[in-house]
DSSP file (Angstrom, degrees, kcal/mol; ACC not computed):
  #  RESIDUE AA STRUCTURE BP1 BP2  ACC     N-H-->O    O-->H-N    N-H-->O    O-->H-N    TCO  KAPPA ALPHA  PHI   PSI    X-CA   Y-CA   Z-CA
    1    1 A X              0   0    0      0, 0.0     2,-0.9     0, 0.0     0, 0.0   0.000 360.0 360.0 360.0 133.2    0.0    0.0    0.0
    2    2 A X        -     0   0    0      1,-0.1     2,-0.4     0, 0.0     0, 0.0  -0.608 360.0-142.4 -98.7 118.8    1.5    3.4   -1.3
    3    3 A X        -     0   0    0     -2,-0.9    -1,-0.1     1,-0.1     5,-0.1  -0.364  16.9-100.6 -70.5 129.9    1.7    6.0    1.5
    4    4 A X        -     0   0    0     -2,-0.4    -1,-0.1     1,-0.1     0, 0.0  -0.022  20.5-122.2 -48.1 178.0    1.0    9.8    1.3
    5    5 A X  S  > S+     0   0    0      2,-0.2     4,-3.9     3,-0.1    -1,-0.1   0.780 117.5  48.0 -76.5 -39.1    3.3   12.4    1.2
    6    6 A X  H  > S+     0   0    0      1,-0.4     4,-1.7     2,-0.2     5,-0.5   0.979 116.9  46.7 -72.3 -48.6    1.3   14.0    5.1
    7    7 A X  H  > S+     0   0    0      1,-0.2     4,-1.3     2,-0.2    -1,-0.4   0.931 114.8  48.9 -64.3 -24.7    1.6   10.3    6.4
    8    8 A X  H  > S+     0   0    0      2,-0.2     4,-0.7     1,-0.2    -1,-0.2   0.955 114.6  41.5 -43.7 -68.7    5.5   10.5    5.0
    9    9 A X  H  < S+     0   0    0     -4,-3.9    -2,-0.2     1,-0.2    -1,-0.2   0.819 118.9  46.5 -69.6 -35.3    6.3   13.6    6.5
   10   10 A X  H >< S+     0   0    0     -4,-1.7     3,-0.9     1,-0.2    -1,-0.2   0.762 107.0  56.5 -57.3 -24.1    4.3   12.6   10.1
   11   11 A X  H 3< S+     0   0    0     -4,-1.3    -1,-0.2    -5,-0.5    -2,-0.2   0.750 114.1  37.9-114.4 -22.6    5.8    9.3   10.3
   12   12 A X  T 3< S+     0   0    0     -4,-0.7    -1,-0.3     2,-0.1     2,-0.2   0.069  93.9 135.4-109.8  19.1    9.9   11.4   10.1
   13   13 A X  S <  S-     0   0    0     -3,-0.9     2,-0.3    -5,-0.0    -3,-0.1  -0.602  70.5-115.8 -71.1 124.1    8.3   14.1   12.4
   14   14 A X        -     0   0    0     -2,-0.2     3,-0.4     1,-0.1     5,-0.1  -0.674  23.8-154.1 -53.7 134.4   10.3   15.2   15.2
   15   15 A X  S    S+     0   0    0     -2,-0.3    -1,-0.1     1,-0.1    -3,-0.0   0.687  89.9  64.0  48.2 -62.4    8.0   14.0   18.5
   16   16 A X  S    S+     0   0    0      2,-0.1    -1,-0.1    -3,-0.0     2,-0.0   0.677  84.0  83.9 -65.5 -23.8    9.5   16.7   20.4
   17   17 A X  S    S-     0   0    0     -3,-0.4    -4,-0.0     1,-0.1     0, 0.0  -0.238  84.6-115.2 -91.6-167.2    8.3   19.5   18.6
   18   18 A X        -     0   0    0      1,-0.0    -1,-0.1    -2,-0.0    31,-0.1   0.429  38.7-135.5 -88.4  -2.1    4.5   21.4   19.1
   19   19 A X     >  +     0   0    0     -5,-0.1     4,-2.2     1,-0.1     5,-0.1   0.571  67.1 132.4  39.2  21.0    3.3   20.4   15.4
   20   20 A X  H  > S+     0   0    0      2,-0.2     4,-1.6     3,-0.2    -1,-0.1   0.836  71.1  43.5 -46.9 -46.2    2.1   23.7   15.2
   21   21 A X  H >> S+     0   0    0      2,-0.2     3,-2.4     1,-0.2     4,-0.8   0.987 114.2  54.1 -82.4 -75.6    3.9   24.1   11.4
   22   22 A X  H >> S+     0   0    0      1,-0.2     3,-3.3     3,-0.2     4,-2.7   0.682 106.1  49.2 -26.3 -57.9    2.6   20.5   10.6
   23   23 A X  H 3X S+     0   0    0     -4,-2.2     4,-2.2     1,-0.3    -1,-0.2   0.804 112.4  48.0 -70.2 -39.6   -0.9   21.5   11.4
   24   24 A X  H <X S+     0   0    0     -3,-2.4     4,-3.0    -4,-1.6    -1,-0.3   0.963 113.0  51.2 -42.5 -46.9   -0.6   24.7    9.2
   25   25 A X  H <X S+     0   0    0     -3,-3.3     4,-1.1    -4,-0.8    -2,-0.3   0.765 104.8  52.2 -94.3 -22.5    0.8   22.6    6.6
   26   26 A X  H  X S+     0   0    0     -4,-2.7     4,-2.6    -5,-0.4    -1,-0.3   0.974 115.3  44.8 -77.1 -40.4   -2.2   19.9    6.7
   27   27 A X  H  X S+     0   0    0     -4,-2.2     4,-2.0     2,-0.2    -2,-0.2   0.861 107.0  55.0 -56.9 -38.9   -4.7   22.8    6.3
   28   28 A X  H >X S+     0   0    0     -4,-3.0     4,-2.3     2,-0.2     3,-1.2   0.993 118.1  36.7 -58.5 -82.9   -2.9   24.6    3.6
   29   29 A X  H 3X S+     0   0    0     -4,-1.1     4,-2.0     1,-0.3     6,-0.4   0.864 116.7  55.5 -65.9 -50.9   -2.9   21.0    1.4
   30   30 A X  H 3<>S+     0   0    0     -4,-2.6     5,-3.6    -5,-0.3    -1,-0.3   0.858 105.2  45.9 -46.6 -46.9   -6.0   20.3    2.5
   31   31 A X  H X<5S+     0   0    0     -4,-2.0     3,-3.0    -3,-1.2    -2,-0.2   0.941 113.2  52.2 -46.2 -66.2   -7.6   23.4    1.4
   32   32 A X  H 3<5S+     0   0    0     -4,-2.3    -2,-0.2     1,-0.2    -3,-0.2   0.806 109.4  47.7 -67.5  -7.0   -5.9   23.2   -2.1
   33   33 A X  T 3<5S-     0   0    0     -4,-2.0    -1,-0.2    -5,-0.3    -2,-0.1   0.301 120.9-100.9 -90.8  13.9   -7.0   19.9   -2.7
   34   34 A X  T < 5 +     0   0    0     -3,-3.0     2,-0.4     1,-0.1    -3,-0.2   0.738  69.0 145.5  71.3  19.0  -10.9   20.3   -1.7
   35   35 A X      < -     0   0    0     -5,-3.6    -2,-0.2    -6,-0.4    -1,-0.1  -0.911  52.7-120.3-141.6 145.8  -10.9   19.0    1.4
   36   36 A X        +     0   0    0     -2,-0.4     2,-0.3    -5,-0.1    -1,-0.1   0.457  45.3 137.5 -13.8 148.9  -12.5   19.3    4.7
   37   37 A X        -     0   0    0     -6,-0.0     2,-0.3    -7,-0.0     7,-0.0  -0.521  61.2 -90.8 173.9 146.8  -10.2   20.0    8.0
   38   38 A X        -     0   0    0     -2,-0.3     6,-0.1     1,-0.1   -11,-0.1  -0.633  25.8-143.1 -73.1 135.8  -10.8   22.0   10.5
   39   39 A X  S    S+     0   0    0     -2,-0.3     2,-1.0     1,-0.1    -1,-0.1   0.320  73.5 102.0 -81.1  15.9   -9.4   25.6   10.0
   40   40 A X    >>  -     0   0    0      1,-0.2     3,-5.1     2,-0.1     4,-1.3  -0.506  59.2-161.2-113.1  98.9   -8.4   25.9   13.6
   41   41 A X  H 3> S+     0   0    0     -2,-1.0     4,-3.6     1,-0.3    -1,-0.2   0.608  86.4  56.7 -18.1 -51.8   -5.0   25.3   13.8
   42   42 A X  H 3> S+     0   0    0      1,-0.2     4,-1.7     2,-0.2    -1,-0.3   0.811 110.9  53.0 -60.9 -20.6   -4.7   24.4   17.8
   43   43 A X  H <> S+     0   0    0     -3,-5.1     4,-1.3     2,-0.2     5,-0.3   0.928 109.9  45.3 -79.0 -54.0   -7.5   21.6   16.9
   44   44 A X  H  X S+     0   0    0     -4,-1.3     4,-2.6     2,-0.2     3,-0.4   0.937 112.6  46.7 -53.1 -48.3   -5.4   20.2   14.1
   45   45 A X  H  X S+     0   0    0     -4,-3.6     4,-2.4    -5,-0.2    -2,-0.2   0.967 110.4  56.9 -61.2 -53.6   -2.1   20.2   16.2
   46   46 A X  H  X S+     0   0    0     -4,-1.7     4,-2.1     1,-0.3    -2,-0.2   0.660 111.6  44.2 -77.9 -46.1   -4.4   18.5   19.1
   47   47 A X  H  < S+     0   0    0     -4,-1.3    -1,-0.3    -3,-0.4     5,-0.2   0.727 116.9  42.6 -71.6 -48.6   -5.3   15.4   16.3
   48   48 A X  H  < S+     0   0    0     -4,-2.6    -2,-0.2    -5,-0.3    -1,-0.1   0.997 114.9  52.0 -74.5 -23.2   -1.8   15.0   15.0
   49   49 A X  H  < S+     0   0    0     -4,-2.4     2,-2.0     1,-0.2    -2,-0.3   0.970 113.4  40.5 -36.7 -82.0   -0.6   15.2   18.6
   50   50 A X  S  < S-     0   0    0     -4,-2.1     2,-0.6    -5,-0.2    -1,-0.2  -0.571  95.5-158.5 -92.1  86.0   -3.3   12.2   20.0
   51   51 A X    >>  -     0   0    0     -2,-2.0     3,-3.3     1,-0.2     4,-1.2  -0.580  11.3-143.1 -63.2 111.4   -2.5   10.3   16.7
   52   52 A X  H 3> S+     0   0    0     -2,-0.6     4,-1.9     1,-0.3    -1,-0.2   0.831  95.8  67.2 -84.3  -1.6   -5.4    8.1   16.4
   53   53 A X  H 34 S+     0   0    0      1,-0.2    -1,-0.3     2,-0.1     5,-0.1   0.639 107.1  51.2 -67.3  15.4   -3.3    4.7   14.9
   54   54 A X  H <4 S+     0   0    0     -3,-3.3    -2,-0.2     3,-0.1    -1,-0.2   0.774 125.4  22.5-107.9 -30.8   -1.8    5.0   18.7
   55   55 A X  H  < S+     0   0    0     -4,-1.2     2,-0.5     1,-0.1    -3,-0.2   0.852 109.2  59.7-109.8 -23.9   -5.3    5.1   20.3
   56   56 A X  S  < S-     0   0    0     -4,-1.9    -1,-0.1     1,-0.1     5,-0.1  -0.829  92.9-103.3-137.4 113.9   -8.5    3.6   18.2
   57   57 A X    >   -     0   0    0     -2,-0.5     3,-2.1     1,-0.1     4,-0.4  -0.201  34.1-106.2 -28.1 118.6   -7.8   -0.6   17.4
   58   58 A X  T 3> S+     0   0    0      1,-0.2     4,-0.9     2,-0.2     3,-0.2   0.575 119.5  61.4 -50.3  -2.4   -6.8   -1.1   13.7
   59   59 A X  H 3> S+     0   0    0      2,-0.2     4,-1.8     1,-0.1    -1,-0.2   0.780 106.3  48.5 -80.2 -38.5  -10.8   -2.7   13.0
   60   60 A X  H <4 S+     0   0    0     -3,-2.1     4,-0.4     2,-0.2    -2,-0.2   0.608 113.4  45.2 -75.5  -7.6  -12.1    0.7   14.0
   61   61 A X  H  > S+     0   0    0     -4,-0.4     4,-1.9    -3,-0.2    -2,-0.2   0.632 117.4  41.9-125.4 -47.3   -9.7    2.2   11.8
   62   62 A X  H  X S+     0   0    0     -4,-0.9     4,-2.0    -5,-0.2    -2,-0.2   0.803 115.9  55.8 -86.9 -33.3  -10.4   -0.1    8.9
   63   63 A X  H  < S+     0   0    0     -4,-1.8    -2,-0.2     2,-0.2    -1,-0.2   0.862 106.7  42.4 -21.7 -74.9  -13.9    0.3    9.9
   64   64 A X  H >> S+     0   0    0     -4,-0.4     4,-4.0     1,-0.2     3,-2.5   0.909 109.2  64.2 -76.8 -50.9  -14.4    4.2    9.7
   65   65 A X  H 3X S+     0   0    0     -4,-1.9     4,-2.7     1,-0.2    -2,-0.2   0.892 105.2  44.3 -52.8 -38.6  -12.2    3.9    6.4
   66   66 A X  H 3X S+     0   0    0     -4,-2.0     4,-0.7     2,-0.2    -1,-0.2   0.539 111.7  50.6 -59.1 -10.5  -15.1    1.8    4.7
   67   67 A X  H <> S+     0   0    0     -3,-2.5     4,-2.0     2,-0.2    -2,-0.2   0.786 107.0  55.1-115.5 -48.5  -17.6    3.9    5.9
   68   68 A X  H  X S+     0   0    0     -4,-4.0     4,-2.6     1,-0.2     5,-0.3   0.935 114.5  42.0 -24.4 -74.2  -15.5    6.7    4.4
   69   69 A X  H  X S+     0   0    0     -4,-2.7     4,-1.6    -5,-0.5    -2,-0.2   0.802 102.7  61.7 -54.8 -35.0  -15.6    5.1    1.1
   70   70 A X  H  X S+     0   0    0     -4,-0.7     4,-3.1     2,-0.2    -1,-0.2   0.882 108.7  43.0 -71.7 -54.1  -19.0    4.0    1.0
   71   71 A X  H  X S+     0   0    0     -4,-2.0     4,-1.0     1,-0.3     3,-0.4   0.975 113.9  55.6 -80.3 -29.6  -20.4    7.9    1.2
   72   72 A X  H >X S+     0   0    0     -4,-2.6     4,-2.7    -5,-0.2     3,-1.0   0.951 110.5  45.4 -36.0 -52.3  -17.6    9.1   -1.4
   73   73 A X  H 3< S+     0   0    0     -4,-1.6    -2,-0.2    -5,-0.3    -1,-0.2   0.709 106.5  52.1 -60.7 -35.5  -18.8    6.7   -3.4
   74   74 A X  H 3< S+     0   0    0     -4,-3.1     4,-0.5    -3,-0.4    -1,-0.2   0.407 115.0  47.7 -91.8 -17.3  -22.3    7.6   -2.9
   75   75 A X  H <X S+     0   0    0     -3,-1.0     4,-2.9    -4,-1.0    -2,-0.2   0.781 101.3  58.2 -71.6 -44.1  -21.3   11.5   -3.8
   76   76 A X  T  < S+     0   0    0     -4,-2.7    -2,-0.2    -5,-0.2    -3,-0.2   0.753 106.2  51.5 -81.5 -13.2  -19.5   10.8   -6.6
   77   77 A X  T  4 S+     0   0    0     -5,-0.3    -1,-0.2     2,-0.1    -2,-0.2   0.786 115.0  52.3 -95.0 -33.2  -23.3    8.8   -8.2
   78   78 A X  T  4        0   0    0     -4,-0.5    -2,-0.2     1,-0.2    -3,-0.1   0.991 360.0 360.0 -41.2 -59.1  -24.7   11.9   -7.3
   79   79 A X     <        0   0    0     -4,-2.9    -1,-0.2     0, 0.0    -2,-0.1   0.474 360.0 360.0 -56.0 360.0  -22.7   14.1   -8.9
């Protein structure tokens, strides 16, 4: 499975720092590409921060991603 660029750059992410700059940098790419995030930075840093592959079982994970797909899917036969 080919990994993003954001999951690239978290995964070689200093630990130590406030992920303030990430969090810019996920909105910024998020915005130009057309998608949702919350625009308030301290919320974003608080998400990459409590990373949820560290907290939420990989079934819930795999779970939410189907669920994900399913209503993309169901936009894009709208559209």
């Amino acid at each position: 499975m080919k990994t993003s660029k954001i999951t690239q750059d978290y995964e070689h992410f200093d630990q130590n720092e406030d992920f303030s700059s990430m969090a810019s940098q996920v909105i910024d790419k998020a915005n130009a590409n057309g998608l949702y995030v919350d625009q308030d930075p301290s919320r974003v840093k608080h998400m990459i921060h409590n990373d949820l592959r560290d907290v939420l079982p990989a079934r819930v994970l795999e779970l939410v991603g189907k669920i994900v797909s399913v209503i993309e899917d169901a936009s894009d036969e709208e559209a």
